[in-house]
N, C-alpha and C positions, 0 to 999 in steps of 0.2 A: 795503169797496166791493163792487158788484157788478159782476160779470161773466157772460162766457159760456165756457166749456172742456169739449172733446175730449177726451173720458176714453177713448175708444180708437179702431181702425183698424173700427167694426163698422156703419159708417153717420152718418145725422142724427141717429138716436134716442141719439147718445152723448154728441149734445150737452148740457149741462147748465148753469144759471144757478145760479153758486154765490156763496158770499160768501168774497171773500180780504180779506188785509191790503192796506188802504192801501201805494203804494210807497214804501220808504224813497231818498234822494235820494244819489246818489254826489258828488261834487263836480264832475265837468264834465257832471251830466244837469238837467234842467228836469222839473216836473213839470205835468201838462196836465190837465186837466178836460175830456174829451172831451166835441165836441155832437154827433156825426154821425158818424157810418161807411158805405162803401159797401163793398159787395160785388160781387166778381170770378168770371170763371166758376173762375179756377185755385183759388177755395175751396170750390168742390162736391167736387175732386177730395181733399183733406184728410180729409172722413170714412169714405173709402175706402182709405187709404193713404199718401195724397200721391205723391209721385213723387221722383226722386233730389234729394238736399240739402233737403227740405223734408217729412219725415218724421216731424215730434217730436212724443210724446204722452206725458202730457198735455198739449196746447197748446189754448193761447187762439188764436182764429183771426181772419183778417180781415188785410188788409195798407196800409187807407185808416180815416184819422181826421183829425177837423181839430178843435180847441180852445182854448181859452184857457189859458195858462200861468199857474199859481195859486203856484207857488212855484220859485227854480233854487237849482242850488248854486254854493258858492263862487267857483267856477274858472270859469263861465259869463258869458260875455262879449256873447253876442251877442244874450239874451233877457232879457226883465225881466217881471214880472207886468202879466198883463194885456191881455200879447201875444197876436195872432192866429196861430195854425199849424197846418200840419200835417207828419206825419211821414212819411221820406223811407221808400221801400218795400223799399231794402235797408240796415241799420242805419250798414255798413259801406263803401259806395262811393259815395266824395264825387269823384271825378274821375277821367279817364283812361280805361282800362282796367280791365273787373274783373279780380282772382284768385279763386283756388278758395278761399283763407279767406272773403274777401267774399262770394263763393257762396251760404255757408252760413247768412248774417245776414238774410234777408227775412224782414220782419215775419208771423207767419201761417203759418211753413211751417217754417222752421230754425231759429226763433227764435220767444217768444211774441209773438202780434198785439194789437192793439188793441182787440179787443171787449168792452171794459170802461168801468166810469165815471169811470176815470184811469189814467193809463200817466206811465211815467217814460221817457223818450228819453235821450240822448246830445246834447247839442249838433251833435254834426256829423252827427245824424241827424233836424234838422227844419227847417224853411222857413218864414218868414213868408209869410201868405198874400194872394193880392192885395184893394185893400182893396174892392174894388166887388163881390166875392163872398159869399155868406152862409157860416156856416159847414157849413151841408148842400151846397151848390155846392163849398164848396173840398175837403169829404169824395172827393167824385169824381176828385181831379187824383193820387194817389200813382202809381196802378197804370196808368188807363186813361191817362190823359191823358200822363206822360210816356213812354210807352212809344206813344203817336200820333206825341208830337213827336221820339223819337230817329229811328221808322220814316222818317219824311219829311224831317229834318234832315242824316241820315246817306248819306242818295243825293241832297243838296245839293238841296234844295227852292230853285226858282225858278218864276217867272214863265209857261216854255216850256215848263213839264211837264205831259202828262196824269197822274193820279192815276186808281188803280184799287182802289177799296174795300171789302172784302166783308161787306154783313151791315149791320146797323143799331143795334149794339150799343154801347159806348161809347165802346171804341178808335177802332168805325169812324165814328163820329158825331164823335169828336175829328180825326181824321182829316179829315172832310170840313171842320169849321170853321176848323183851323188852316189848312190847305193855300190855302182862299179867304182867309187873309188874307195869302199869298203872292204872289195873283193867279193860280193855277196853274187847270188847267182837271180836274174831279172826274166820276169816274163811279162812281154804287157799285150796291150788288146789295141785293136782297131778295125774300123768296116775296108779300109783303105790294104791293099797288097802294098801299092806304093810308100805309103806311111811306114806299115812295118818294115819295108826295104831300110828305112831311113831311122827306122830306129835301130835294126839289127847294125847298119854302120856308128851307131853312136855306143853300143857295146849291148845290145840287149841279147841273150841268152839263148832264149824263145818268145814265138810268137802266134797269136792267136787272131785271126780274122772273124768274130765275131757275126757277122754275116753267112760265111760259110761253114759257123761252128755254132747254132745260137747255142746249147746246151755248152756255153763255153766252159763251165766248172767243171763239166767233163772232162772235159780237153785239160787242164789246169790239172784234174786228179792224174790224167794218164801221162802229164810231161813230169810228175813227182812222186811215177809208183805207186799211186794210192794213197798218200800220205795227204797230202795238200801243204800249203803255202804255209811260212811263217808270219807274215806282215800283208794284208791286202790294200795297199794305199785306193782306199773307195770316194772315187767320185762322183758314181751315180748318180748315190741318195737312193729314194725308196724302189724306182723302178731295180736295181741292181742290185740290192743288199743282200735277199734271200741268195743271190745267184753267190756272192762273193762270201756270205756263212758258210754254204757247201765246200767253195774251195782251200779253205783256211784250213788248216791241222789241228786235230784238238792239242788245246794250249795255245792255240793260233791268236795274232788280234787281228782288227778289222778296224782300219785306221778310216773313219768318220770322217769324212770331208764334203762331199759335193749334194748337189740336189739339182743336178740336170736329167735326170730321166723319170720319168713316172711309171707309178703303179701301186701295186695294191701291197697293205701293209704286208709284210711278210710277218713268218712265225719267230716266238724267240727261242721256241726252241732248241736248236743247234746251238745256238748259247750255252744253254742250260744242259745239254749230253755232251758237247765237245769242250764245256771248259773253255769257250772264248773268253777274251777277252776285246770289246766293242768301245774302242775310244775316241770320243769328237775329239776335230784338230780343228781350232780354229786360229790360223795362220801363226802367230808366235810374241813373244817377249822383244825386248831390244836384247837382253844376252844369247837371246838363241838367235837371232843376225849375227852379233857380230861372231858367236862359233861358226854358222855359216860361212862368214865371209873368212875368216881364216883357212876353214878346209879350200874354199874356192881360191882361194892365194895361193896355198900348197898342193893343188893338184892343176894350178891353171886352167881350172873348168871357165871352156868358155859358155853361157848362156844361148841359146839356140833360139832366132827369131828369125818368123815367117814373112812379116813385112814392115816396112815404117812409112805413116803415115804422116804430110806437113798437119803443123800444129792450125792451119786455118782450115784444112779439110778434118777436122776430128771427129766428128759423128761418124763419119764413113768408118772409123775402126769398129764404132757399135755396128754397125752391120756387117761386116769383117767375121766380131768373133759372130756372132748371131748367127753366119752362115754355117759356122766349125768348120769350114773347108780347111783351118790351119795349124804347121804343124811347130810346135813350142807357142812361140809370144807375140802379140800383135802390138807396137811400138808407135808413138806419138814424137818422132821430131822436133824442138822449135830452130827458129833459125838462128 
């Protein structure tokens, strides 16, 4: 089969499309015939080094694929050929709580990923997909999407809540679609007028241009009365966090996700007087997929994606996201 593999820590140029063996099948995995793979910012950081628990090379990278199952093994119960899936983004945490073995299991990073023309899973490492999806739409749900719905599920999404979403990228485009179909009220950010055009049509509330607002937790206090936001889905990281403590309500949390901007630590204070609550999200369980995928059955969310890439031009999607010119998910084709 072909593939794509990370022959070291020295960049993109390490990347390489090679040819391996077909996978052979253990008795509780399935095997998949990938159509689609999307890509995540946390795999720009992979031919750099990666970052703790997601270090390995040579690896095949990539943590989102969705395909048809062309053959399972014995002891597989819950798939048959034919089926539509995708794989869950840590191989190892189907519920609960993670541990630090489970840690170490994400597809793409600890473990090999999916950028290939077949992958062999684990049974309690895949999902059927919802059926009203394509399979380049359901490519986009591993990383981005369930790691929108733990952000907003886990500070108990209702009805009464403002949402505060930064950026226009997948998470936060999953973010704003799920959250409306809670009823909740969304504000999110971008440098782009055009972007926010495009998210105010996908149902967002308000919106913030960050360029023309830097002091945007300002803007954030003044669109909620002075109150600030219940839920801040933060994908900054440390350049944003101070900005997005500010706009949070005390009692507020600060849903911990990203590390694309820089800057200097900020204080914990506002923590510590407003009664935050500051919780890492780091993408989710296989039972918080398939809650996901049931809400996306029942409100027919479709997934919103900027471009698809063929699967022999794939690095080009690393430069894609790299530029952020896009808006939801950048998409890998095969034929």
């Amino acid at each position: 089969m072909q593939a794509y593999r990370l022959e070291s820590h020295t960049g993109l140029d390490a990347l390489r499309r090679v040819d391996l063996p077909d996978p052979t099948l253990a008795p509780d995995e399935i095997l998949v015939r990938v159509r689609a793979n999307a890509i995540n910012y946390r795999d720009l950081s992979m031919p750099l080094g990666g970052y703790p628990r997601n270090d390995k090379i040579p690896l095949i990278p990539l943590s989102d694929a969705a395909g048809e199952v062309i053959d399972v093994g014995s002891d597989v119960t819950e798939f048959k050929p034919g089926d539509r899936v995708a794989n869950c983004f840590f191989r190892d945490w189907i519920d609960g709580d993670i541990n630090e073995q489970q840690m170490h299991t994400a597809h793409g990073g600890g473990i090999d990923g999916v950028l290939a023309q077949f992958i062999g899973l684990k049974q309690h490492a895949a999902v059927h997909i919802p059926a009203h999806l394509s399979f380049q739409q359901a490519a986009t749900l591993p990383c981005a999407a369930v790691t929108a719905w733990q952000a907003l599920t886990a500070a108990d999404l209702n009805p009464d809540q403002t949402i505060l979403t930064l950026g226009t990228g997948g998470v936060s485009i999953f973010a704003l679609q799920l959250a409306k179909t809670a009823g909740a009220r969304v504000i999110i950010t971008s440098s782009s007028d055009e972007k926010l055009d495009r998210a105010r049509a996908l149902g967002a509330d308000l919106t913030i241009n960050y360029k023309t607002h830097p002091d945007w937790e300002t803007e954030v206090r003044k669109l909620t009365d002075g109150i600030g936001v219940d839920n801040v889905v933060e994908l900054g990281g440390v350049g944003t966090l101070e900005k997005s403590l500010a706009a949070a309500k005390v009692s507020g949390t600060v849903s911990l996700i990203g590390i694309l901007a820089r800057g200097e630590n900020p204080s914990p204070l506002p923590v510590l007087f407003n009664r935050l609550t500051v919780r890492g999200i780091y993408v989710g369980s296989r039972a918080m997929f398939q809650q996901l995928n049931r809400t996306l059955e029942t409100h027919q969310i479709q997934p919103v994606i900027d471009q698809c890439i063929p699967f022999a031009d794939a690095p080009r999607a690393y430069d894609l996201l790299q530029s952020a010119k896009h808006f939801g998910k950048i998409v890998i084709k095969h034929d």
